[in-house]
N, C-alpha and C positions, 0 to 999 in steps of 0.2 A: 509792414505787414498789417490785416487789418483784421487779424483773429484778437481775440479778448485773452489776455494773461491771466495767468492765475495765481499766485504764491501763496506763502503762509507768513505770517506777519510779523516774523521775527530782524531782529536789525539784519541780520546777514541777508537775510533773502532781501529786502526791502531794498539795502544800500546795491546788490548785485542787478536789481532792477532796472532803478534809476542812474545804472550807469552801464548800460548796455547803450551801444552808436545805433541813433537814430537818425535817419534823413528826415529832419525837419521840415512841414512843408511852411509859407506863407501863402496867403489867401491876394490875389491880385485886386485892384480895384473892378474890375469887371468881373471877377466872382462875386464877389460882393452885393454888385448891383444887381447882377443874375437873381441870385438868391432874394433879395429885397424886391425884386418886380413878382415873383413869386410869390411871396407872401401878399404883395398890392392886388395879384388876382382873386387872391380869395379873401372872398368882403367878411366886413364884419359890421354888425350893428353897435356893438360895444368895444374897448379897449381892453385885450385880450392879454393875457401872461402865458409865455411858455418859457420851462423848465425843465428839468430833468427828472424831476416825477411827474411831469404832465406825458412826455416821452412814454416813461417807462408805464402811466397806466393809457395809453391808445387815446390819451384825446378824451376819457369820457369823462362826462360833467362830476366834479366828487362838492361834496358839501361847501356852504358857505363857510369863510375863516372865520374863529371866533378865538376871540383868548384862553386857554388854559393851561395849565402845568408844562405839557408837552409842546406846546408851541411858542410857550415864553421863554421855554430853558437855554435855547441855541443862542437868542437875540441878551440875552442878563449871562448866560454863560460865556461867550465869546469875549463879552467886557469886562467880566470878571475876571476871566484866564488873562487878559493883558495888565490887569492890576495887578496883578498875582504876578506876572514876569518882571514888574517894577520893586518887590519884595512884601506886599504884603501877602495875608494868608490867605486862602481861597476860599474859607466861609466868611473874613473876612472882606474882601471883594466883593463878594456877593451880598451879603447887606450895604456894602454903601452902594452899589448898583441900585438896590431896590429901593435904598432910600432918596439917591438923585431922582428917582420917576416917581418917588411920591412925593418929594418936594415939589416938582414939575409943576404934578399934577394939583398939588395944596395951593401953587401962586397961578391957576390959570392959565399956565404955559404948555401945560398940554392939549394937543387936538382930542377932539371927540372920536374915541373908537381907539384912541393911544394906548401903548403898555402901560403909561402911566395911569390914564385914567383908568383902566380894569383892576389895578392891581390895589389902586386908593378904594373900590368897592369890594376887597374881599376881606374876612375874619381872616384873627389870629393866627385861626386851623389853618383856612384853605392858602395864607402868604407863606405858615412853616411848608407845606406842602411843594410850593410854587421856587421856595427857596432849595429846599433838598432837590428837585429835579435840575435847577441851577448849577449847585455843585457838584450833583454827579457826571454836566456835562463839560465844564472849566476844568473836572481832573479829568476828563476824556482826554480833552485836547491836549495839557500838559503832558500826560502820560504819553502822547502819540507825538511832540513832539521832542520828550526824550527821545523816544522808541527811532525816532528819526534822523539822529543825529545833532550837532552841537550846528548845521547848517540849515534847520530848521528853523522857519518864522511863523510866527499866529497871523491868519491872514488877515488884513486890515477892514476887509469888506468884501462882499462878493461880486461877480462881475455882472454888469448890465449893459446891454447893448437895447438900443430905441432904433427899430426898423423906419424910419419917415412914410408917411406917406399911406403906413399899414395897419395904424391904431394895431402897432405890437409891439411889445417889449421883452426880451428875453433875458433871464436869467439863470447866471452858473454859480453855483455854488463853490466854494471854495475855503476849508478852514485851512491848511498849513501847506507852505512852498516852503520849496527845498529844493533854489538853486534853480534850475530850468522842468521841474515839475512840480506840481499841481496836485493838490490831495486832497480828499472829502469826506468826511467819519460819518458814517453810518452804523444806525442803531440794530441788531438784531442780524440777521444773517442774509446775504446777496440773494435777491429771486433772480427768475429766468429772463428777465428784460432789463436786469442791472447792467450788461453791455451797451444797448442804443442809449440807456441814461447817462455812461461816463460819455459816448460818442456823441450826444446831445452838450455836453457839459466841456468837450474839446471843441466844439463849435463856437460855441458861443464864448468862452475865455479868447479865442484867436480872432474870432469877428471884434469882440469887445476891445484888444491891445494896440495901441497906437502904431506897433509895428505891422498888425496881424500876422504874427510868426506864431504860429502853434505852440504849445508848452513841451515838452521832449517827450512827458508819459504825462495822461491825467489816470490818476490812482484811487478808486474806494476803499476804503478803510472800515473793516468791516471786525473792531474788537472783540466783538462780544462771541462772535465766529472763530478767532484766528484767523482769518481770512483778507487776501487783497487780492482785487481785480483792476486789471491795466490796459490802459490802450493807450497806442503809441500816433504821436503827433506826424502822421503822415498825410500825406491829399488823400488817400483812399479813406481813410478815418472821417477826416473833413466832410466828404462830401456823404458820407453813411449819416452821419450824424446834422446835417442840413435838409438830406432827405426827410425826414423819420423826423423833425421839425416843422415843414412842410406838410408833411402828412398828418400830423399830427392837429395844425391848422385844419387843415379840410376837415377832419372829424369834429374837432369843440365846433364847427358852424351848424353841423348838425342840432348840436344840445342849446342855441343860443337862439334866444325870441327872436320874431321877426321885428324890425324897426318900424315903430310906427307913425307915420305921415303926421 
């Protein structure tokens, strides 16, 4: 089916979710290419990122990335909840995170524009800062992958797929699997286009898998809500969420300079 699921985020609902029988689809080599000549039509002057918040805001141009509190906390959280599942504590973790990237950053080892390097320019203040946003997201994930069952894993990284040919690169996000789906923790509560973003984030995990076999459900996990939204690994999913990709390309050409000679 390729309506969006809804539940509430308690183990029971969650585990009656992820074990509802799904016709998994796999994506053929000739979708694929389909999809990939697609994206080769619509030019671009620069090398372009699409994700699943690019999805869910239309394509349109949002600010340049720059370091802070909320944007470091997922990359020093994620490595600190895997410290933390090795036994130490999760404030813990997160200082020797932040102090590997300022060592990094102390011997030269870090590139220009690095977590390390941002983090070696800020005060006392603004690292307690940068470290509290850290561990409130390392016990996200924990908590969620209690919440998850004892079959729960911390994801090890998120998925990228590099289209050839199409200066694009797509990425899915992905904090915890559990068996044959796909999970993604989100802060704050689901808006109205959080569907094409999990169907944006089922594309791109099954394009990305050596098998290309879709995941069974990709799931948003929405804490702070109570709240989870699902979509289930089928071709009609697949191909919604390659759309809405696709489309998504055509609009950032609009926002992007012309290339100049």
């Amino acid at each position: 089916m390729s309506e969006l699921v809804q539940t509430a985020s308690t183990p029971e609902a969650l585990r009656a979710l992820m074990q509802c029988d799904v016709t998994v689809a796999t994506l053929e080599q000739s979708q694929v290419a389909g999809f990939a000549s697609r994206l080769k039509a619509i030019t671009t002057p620069t090398q372009r990122r699409i994700d699943a918040w690019a999805v869910e805001q239309g394509g349109v141009a949002s600010t340049a990335f720059s370091w802070r509190a909320a944007t470091a906390r997922r990359l020093l959280g994620t490595a600190a909840a895997h410290r933390a599942v090795r036994g130490a504590s999760i404030l813990q973790s997160v200082h020797d995170e932040v102090g590997d990237n300022l060592i990094r950053a102390t011997r030269g080892e870090a590139r220009f524009g690095s977590l390390g390097q941002w983090l070696s320019s800020l005060t006392q203040a603004e690292l307690g800062m940068v470290i509290a946003e850290a561990v409130n997201w390392a016990s996200t994930l924990l908590d969620t992958a209690d919440l998850l069952g004892p079959d729960a894993e911390l994801a090890r990284a998120d998925y990228y797929f590099n289209v050839a040919g199409a200066q694009t690169t797509l990425r899915g996000r992905r904090d915890v699997i559990v068996g044959e789906n796909v999970v993604r923790v989100r802060s704050g509560a689901p808006g109205k286009s959080a569907g094409a973003g999990l169907r944006a984030d089922l594309f791109i995990a099954t394009v990305a898998a050596p098998t290309r076999q879709a995941p069974r459900h990709f799931i948003g996990l929405w804490p702070d809500a109570g709240v989870a939204l699902a979509v289930e690994g089928t071709m009609e999913n697949l191909r919604a969420g390659a759309r809405d990709i696709v489309r998504v390309a055509t609009h950032m050409r609009r926002y992007q300079p012309a290339k100049v000679a």
